[in-house]
ROMAR-170442 format. One record per atom (N, C-alpha, C, O): atom name; x, y, z. Coordinates in pm, whole numbers, plus 50000, padded with zeros to 5 digits. Each point is the difference from the previous one (the first is absolute). Example, Ala and Ser with C-alpha at 12.3 -4.5 7.8 and 13.67 -1.06 7.14 Angstrom:
residues 2
N	51319	49431	50780 .
CA	49911	50119	50000 .
C	50090	50120	50000 .
O	50104	49998	50066 .
N	49861	50107	49862 .
CA	50082	50119	50006 .
C	49923	50109	50073 .
O	50051	50111	50017 .
end
This chain:
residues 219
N	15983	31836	69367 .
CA	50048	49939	50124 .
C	49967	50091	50117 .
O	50031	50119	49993 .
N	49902	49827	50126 .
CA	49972	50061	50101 .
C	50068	49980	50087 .
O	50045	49887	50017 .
N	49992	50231	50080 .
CA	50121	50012	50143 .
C	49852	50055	50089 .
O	49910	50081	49976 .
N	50130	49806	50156 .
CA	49920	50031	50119 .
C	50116	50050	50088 .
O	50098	49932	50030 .
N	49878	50199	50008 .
CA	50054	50041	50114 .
C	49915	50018	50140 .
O	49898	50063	50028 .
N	50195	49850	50048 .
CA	49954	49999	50148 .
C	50081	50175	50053 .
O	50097	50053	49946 .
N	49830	49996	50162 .
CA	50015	50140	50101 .
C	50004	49961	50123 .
O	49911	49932	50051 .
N	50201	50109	50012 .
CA	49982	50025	50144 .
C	50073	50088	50041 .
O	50092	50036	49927 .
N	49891	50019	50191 .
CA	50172	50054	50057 .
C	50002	49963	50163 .
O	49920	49925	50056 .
N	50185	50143	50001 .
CA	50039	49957	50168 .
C	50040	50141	49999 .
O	50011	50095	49922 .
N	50008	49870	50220 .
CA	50040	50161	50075 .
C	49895	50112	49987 .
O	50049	50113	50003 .
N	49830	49880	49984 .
CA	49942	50076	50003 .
C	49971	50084	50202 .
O	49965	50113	50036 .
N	50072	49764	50041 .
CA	49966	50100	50156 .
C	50138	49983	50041 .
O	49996	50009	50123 .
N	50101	49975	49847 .
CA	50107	50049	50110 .
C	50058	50114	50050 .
O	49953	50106	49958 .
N	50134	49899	50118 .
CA	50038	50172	50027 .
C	50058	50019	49913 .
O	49958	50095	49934 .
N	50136	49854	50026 .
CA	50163	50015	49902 .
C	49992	49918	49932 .
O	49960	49886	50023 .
N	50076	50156	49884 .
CA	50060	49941	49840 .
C	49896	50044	49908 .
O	49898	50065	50020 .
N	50164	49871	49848 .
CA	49865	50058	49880 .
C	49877	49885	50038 .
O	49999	49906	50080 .
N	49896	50150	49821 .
CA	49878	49884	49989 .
C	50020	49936	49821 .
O	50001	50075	49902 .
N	50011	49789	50091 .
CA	50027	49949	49867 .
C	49902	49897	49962 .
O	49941	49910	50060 .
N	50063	50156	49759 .
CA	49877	49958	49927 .
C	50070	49872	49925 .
O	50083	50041	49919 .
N	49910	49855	50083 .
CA	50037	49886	49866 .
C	49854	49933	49910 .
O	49880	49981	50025 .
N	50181	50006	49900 .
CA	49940	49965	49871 .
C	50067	49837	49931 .
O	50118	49968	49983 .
N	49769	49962	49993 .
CA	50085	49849	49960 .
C	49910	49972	49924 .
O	49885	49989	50042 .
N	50149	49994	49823 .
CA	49950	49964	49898 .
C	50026	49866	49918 .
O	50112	49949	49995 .
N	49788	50003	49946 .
CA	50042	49871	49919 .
C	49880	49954	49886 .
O	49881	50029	50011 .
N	50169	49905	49895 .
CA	49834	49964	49930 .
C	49897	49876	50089 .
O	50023	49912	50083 .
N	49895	50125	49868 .
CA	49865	49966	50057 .
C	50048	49858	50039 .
O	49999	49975	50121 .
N	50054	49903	49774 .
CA	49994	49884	49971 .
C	50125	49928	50154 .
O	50014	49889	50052 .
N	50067	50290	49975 .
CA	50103	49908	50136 .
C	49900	50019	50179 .
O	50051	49991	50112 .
N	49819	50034	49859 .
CA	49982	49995	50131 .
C	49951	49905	50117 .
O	49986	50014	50122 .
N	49983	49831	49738 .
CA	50019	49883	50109 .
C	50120	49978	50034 .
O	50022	49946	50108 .
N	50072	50088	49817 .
CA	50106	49941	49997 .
C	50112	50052	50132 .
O	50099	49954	50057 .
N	49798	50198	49953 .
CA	50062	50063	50121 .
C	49937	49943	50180 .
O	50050	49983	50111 .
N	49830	50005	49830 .
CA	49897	49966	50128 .
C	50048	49840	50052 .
O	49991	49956	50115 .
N	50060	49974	49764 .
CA	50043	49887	50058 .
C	50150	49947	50016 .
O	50027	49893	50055 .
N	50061	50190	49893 .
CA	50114	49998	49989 .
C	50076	50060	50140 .
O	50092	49946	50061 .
N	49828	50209	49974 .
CA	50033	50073	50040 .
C	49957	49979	50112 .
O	50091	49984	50081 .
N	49804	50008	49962 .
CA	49937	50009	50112 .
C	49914	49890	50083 .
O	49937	50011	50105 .
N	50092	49859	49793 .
CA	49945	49858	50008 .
C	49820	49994	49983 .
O	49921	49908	50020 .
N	50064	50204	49944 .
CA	49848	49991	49988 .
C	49878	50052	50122 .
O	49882	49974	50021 .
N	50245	50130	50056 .
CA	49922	50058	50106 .
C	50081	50150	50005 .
O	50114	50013	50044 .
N	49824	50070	49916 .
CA	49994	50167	50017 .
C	50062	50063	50167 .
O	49952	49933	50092 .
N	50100	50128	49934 .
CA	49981	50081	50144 .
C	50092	50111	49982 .
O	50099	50008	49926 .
N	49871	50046	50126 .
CA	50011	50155	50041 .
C	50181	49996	50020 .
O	50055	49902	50051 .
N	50005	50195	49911 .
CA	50140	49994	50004 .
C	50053	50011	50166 .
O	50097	49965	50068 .
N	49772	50106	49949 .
CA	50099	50065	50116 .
C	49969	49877	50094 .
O	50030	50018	50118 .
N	49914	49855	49850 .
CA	49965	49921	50141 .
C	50124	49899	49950 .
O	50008	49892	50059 .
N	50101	50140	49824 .
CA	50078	49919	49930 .
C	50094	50025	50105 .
O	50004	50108	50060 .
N	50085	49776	49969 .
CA	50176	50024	50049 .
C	50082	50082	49932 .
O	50000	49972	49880 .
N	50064	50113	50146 .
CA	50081	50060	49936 .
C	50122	49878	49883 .
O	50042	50023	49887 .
N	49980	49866	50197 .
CA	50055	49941	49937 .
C	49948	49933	49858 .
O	50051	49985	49889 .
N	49829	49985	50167 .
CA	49931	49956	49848 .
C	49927	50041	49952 .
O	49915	49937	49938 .
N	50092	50223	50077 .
CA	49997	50135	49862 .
C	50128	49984	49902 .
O	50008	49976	49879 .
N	50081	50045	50215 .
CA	50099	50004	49898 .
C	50068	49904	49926 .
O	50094	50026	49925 .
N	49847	49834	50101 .
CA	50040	49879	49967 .
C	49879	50023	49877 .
O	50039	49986	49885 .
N	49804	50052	50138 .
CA	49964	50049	49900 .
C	50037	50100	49871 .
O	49979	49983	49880 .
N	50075	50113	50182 .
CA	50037	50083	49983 .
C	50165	49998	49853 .
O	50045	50075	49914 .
N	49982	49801	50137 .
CA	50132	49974	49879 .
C	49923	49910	49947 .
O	50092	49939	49945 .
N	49806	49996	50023 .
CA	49952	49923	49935 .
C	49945	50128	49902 .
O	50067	50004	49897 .
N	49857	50071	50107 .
CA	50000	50120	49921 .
C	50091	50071	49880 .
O	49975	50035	49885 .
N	50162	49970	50215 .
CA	50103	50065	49900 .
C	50058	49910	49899 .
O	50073	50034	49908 .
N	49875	49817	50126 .
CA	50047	49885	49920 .
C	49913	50009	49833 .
O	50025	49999	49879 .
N	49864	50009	50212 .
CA	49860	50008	49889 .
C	50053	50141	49920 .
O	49985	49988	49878 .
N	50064	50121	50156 .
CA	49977	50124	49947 .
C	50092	49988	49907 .
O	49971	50022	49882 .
N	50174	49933	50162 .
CA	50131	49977	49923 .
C	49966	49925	49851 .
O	50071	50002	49900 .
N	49786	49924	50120 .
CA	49984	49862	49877 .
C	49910	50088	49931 .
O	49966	49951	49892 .
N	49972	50182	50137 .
CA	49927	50059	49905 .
C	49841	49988	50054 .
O	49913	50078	49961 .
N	50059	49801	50144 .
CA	49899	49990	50017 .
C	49862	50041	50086 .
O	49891	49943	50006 .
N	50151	50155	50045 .
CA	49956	50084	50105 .
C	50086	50173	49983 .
O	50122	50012	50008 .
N	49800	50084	49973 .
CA	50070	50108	50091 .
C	49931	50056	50133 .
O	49881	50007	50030 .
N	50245	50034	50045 .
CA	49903	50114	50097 .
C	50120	50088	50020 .
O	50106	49980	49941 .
N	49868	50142	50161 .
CA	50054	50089	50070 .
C	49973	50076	50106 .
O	49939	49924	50076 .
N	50070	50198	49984 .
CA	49971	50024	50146 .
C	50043	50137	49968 .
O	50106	50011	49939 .
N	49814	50115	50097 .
CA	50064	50097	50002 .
C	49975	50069	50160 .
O	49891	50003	50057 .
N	50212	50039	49987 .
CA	49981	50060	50146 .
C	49977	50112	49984 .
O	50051	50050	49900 .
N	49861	50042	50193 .
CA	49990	50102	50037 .
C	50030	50091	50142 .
O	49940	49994	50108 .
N	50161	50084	49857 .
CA	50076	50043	50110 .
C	49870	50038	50126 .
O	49881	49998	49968 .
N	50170	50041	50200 .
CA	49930	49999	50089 .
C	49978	50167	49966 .
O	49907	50059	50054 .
N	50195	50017	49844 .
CA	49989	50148	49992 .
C	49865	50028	49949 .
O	49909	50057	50058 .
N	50094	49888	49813 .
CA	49868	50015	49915 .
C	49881	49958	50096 .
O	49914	50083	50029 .
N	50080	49799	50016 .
CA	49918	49953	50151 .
C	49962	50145	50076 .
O	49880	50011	50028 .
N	50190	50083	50003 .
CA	49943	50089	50066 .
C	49991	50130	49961 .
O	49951	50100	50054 .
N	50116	49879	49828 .
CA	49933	50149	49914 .
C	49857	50014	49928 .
O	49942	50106	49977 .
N	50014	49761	49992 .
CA	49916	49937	49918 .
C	49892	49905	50042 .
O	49880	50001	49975 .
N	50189	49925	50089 .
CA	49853	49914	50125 .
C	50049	49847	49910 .
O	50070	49985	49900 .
N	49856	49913	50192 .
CA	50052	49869	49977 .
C	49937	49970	49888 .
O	50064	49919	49932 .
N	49809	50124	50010 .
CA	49889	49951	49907 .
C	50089	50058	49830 .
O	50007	49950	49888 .
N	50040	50156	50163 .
CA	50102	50092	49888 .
C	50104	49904	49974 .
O	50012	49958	49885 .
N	50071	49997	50214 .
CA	50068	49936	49986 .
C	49984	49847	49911 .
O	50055	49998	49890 .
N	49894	49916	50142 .
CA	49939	49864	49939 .
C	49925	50011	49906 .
O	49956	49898	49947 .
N	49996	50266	49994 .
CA	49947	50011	49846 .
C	50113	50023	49941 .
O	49988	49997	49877 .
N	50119	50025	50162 .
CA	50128	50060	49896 .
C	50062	49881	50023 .
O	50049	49974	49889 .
N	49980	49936	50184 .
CA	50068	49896	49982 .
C	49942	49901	49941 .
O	50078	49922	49945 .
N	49797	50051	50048 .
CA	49932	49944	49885 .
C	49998	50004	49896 .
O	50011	49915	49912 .
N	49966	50242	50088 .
CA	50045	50057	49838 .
C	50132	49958	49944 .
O	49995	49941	49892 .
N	50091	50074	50148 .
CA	50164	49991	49993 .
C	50012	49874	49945 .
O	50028	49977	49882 .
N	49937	49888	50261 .
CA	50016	49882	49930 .
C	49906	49927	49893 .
O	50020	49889	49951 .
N	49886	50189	50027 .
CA	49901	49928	49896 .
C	50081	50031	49861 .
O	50029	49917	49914 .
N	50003	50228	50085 .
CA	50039	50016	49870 .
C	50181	49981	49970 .
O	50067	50066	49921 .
N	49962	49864	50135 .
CA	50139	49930	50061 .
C	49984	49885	49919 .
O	50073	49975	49904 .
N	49810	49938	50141 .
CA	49969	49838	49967 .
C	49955	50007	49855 .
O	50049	49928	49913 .
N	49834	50184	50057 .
CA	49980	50044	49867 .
C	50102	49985	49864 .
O	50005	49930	49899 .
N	50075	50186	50167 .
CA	50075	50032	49913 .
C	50163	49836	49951 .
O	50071	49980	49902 .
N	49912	49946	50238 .
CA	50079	49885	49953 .
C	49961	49896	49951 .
O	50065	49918	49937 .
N	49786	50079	50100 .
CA	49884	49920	49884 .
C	50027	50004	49856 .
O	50009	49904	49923 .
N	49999	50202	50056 .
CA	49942	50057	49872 .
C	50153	49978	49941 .
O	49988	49985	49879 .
N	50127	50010	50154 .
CA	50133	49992	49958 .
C	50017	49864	49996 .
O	50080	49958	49917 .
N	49851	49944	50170 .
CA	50027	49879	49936 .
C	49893	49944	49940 .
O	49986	49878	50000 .
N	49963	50171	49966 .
CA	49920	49937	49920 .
C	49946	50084	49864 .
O	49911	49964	49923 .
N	50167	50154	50072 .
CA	49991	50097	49809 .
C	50146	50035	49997 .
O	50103	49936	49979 .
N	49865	50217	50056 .
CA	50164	50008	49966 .
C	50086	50052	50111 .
O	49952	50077	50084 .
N	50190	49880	49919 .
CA	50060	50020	50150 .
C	50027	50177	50001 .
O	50056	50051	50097 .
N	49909	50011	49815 .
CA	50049	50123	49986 .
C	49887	50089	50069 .
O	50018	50121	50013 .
N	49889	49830	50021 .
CA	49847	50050	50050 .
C	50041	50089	50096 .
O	50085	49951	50074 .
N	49878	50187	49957 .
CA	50014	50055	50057 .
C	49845	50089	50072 .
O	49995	50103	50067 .
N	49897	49806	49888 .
CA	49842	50075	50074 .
C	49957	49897	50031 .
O	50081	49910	50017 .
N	49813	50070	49998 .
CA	49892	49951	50014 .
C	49866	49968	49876 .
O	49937	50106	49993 .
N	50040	49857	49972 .
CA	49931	50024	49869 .
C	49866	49962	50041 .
O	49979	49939	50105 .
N	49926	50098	49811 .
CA	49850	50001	50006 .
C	50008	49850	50041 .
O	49962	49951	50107 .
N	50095	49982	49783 .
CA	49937	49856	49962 .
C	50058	49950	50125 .
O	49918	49936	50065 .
N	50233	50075	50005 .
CA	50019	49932	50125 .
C	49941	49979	50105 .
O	49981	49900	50070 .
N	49976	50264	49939 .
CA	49853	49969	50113 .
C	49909	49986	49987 .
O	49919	50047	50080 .
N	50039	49873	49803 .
CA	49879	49919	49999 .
C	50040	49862	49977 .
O	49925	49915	49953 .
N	50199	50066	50084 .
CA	49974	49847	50036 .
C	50048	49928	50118 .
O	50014	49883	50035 .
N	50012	50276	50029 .
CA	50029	49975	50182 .
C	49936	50009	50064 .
O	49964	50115	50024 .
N	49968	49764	50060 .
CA	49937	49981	50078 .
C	50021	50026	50151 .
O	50093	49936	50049 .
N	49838	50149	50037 .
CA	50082	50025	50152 .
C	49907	49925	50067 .
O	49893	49965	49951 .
N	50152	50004	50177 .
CA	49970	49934	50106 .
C	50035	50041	50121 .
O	50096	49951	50059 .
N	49803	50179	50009 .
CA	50081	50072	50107 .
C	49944	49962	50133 .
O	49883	49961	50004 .
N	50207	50049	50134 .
CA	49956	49997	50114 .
C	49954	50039	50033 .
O	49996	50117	49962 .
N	49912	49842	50145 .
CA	49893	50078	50111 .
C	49972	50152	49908 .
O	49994	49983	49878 .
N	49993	50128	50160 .
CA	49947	50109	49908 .
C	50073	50109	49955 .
O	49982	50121	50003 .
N	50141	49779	49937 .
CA	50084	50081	49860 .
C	49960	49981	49906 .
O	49929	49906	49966 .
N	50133	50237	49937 .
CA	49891	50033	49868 .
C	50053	50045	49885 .
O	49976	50120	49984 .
N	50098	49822	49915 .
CA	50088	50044	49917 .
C	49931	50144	49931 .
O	49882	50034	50007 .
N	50237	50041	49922 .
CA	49972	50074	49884 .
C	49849	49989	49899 .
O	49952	49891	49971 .
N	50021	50169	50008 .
CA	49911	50003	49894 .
C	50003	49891	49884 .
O	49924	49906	49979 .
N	50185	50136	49952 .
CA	50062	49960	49903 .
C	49936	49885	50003 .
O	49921	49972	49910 .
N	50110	49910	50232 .
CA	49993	49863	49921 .
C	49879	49967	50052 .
O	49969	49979	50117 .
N	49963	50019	49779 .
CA	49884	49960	50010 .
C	49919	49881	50080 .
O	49896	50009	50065 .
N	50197	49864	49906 .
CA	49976	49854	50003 .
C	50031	49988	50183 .
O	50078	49914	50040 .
N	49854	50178	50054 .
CA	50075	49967	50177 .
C	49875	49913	50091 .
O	49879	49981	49988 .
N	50195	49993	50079 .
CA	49872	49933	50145 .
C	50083	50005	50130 .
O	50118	49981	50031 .
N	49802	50044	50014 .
CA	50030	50063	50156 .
C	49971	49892	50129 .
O	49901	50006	50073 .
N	50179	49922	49935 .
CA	49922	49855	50075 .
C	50037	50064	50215 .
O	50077	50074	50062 .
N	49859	49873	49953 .
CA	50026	49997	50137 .
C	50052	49889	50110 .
O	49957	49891	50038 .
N	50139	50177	49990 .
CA	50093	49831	50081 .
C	50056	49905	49849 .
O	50011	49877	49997 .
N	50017	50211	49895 .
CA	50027	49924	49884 .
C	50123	49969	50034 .
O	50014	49899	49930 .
N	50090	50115	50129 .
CA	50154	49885	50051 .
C	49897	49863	50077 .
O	50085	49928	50051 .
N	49787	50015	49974 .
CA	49980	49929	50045 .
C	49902	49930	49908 .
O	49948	49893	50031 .
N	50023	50185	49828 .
CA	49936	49944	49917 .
C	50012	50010	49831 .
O	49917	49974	49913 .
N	50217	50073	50081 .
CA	50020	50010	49845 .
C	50126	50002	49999 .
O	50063	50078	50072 .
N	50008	49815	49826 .
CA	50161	49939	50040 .
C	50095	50118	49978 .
O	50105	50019	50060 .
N	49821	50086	49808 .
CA	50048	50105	49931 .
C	50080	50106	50140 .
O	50114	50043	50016 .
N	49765	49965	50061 .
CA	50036	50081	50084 .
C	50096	49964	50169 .
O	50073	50061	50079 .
N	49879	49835	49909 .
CA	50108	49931	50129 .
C	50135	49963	49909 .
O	50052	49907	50062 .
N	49990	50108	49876 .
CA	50117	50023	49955 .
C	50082	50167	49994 .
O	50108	50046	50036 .
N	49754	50010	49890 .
CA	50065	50163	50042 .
C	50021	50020	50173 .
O	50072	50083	50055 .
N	49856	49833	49996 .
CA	49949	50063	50127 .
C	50148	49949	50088 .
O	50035	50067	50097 .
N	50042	49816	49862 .
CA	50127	49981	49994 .
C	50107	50057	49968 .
O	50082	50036	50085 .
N	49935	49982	49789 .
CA	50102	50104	49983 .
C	50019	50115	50071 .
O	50103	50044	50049 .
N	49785	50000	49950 .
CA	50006	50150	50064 .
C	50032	49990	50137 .
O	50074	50084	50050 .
N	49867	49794	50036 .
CA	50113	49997	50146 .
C	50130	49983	49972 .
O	50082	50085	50036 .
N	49948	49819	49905 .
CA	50120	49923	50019 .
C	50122	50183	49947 .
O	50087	50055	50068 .
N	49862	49979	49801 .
CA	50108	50097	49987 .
C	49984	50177	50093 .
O	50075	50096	50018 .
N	49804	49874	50013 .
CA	50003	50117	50135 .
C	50115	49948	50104 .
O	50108	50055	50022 .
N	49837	49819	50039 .
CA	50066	49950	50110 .
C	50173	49965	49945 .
O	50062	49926	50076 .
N	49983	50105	49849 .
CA	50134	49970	49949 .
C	50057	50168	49986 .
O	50118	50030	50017 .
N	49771	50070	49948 .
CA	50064	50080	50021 .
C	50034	50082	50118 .
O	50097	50075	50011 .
N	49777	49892	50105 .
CA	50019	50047	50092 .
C	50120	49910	50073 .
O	50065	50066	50081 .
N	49969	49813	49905 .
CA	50111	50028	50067 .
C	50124	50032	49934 .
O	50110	49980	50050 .
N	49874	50061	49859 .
CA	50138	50056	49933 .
C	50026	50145	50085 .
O	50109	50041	50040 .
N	49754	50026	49975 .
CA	49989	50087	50088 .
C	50014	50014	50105 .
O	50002	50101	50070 .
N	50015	49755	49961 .
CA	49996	49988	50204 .
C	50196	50029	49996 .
O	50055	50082	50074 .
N	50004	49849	49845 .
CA	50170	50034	50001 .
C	50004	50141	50016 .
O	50106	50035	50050 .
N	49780	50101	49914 .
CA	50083	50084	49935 .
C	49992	50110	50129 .
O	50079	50089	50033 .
N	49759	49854	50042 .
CA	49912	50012	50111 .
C	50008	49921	50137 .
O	49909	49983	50081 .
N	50242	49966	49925 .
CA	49975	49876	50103 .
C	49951	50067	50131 .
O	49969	49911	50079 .
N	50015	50199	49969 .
CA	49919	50017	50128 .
C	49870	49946	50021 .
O	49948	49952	50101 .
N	50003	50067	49765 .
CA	49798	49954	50012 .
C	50002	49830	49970 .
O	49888	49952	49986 .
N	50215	49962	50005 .
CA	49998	49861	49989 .
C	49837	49969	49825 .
O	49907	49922	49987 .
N	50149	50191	49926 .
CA	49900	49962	49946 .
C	49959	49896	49893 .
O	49905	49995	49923 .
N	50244	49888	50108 .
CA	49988	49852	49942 .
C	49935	49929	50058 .
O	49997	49886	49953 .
N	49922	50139	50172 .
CA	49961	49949	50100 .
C	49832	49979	49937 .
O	49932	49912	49947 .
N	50048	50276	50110 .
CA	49789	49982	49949 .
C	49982	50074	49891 .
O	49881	50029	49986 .
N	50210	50026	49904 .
CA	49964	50037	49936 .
C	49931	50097	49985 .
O	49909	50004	49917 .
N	50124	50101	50165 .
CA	49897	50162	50016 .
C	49875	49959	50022 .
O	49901	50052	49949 .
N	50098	49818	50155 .
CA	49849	50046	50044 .
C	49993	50015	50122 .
O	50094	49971	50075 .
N	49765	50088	49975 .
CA	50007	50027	50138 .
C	49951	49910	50073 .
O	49884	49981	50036 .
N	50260	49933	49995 .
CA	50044	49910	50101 .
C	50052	50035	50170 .
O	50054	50110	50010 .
N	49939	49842	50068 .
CA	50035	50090	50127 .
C	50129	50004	49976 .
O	50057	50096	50052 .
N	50007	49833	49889 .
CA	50185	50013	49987 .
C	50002	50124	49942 .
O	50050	50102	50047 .
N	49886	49881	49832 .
CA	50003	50170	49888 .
C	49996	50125	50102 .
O	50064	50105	50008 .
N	49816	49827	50076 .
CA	49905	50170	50069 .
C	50140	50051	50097 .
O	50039	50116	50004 .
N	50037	49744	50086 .
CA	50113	50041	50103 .
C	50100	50042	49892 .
O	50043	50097	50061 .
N	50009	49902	49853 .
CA	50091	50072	49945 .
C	49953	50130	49952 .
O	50077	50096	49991 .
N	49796	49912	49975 .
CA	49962	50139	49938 .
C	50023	50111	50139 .
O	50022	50121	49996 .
N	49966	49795	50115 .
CA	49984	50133	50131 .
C	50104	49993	50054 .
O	49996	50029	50119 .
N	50144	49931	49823 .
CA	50105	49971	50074 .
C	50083	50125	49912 .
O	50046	50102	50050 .
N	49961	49849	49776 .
CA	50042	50060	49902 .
C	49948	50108	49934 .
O	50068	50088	49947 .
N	49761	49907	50056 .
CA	49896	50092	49929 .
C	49999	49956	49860 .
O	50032	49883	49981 .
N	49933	50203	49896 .
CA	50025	50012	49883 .
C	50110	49951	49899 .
O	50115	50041	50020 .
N	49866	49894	49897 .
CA	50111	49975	49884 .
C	49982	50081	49925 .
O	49921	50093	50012 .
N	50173	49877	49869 .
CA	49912	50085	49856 .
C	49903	49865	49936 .
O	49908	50020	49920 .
N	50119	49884	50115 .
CA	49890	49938	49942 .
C	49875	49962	50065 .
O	49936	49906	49953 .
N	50027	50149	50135 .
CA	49882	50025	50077 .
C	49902	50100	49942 .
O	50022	50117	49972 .
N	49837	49795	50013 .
CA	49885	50081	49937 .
C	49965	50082	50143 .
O	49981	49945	50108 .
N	50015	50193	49866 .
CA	50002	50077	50129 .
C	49798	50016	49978 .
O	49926	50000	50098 .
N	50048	50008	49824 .
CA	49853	50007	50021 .
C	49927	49825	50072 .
O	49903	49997	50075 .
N	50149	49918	49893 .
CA	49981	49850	50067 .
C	50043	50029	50157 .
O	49918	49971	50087 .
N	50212	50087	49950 .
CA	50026	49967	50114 .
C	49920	50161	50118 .
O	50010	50016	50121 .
N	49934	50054	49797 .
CA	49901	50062	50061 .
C	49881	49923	50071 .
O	49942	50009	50108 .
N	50050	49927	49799 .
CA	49865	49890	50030 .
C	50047	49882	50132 .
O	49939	49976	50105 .
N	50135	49990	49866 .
CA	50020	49872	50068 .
C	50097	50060	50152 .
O	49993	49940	50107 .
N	50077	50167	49875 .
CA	50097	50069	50112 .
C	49957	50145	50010 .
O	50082	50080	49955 .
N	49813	49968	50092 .
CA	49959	50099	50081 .
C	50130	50079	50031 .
O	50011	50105	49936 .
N	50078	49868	50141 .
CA	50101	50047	50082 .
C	50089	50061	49898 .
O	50069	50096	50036 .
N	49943	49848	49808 .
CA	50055	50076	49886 .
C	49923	50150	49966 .
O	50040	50070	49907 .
end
């Protein structure tokens, strides 16, 4: 039995917050079922999606996941690692993270739930499907690297979903904790609302200080 996993992540340019990798996997045989179920038979890019009907997507997912028939997940990567490490560091380790996340719950439902690796034979029958020019591990052999693939492979406009919808859920969990930077608003990006609070307030701790070099001189 073969698992196609779709790749994407979000947050890769904002000032603040992590950058997050998701992973959405399913067998080969559910991806009309996604292209026409899901998306009526037309692909687009998450981010040109409503927020509202991401996440209206978005529980249609946890419905599917709950029945066994789909997994995915999302792993964030803090804005710390972001600037100890660089953004490219970052979205190889959160890749890493959630691939062998999805792996390892593959392989539990479908041998034994006690699985605790990865096994030879699992990753050869995981198929990846990554965005624009992400590049899994070694390991799995079976990858393709599509470009603008949230606009052309269902695998991946679904990761390319998740990974907003639970960034954007965490950042505003963050905006409660942060309410000066309104960051339920843009989501750590550099928005002129973001930029007037950054020169009013300066720095958070969740501010990538090597990003806001770039974009705020005056830091």
């Amino acid at each position: 039995m073969q698992l196609i996993i779709g790749v994407d992540e979000a947050g890769r340019g904002p000032l603040a917050g992590p950058v997050s990798v998701g992973v959405f996997g399913a067998e080969k045989q559910m991806e009309k079922w996604l292209l026409k179920n899901i998306f009526n038979n037309k692909l687009q890019d998450s981010k040109k999606l409503s927020s509202t009907k991401r996440e209206e997507i978005y529980k249609k997912f946890c419905e599917l996941k709950k029945s066994g028939k789909i997994h995915f997940c999302v792993s964030h990567i803090s804005n710390k690692i972001i600037d100890e490490k660089g953004i490219s560091f970052a979205i190889k380790l959160g890749l890493k993270k959630s691939l062998n996340r999805i792996a390892m719950r593959y392989c539990a439902s479908t041998t034994d739930a006690k699985i605790s690796h990865i096994s030879e034979l699992s990753v050869k029958e995981i198929f990846l499907r990554l965005d624009g020019l992400l590049k899994a591990p070694e390991k799995f052999k079976n990858q393709k690297t599509i470009i603008k693939g949230d606009e052309k492979d269902v695998f991946i406009a679904c990761a390319s979903i998740i990974a907003k919808v639970e960034r954007d859920r965490l950042m505003c969990r963050l905006g409660s904790k942060y309410p000066l930077y309104e960051l339920q608003i843009h989501k750590g990006y550099g928005t002129a609302l973001h930029r007037k609070h950054l020169q009013k307030h300066g720095l958070s701790p969740l501010h990538r200080k090597s990003f806001c070099k770039n974009y705020l001189p005056y830091f």
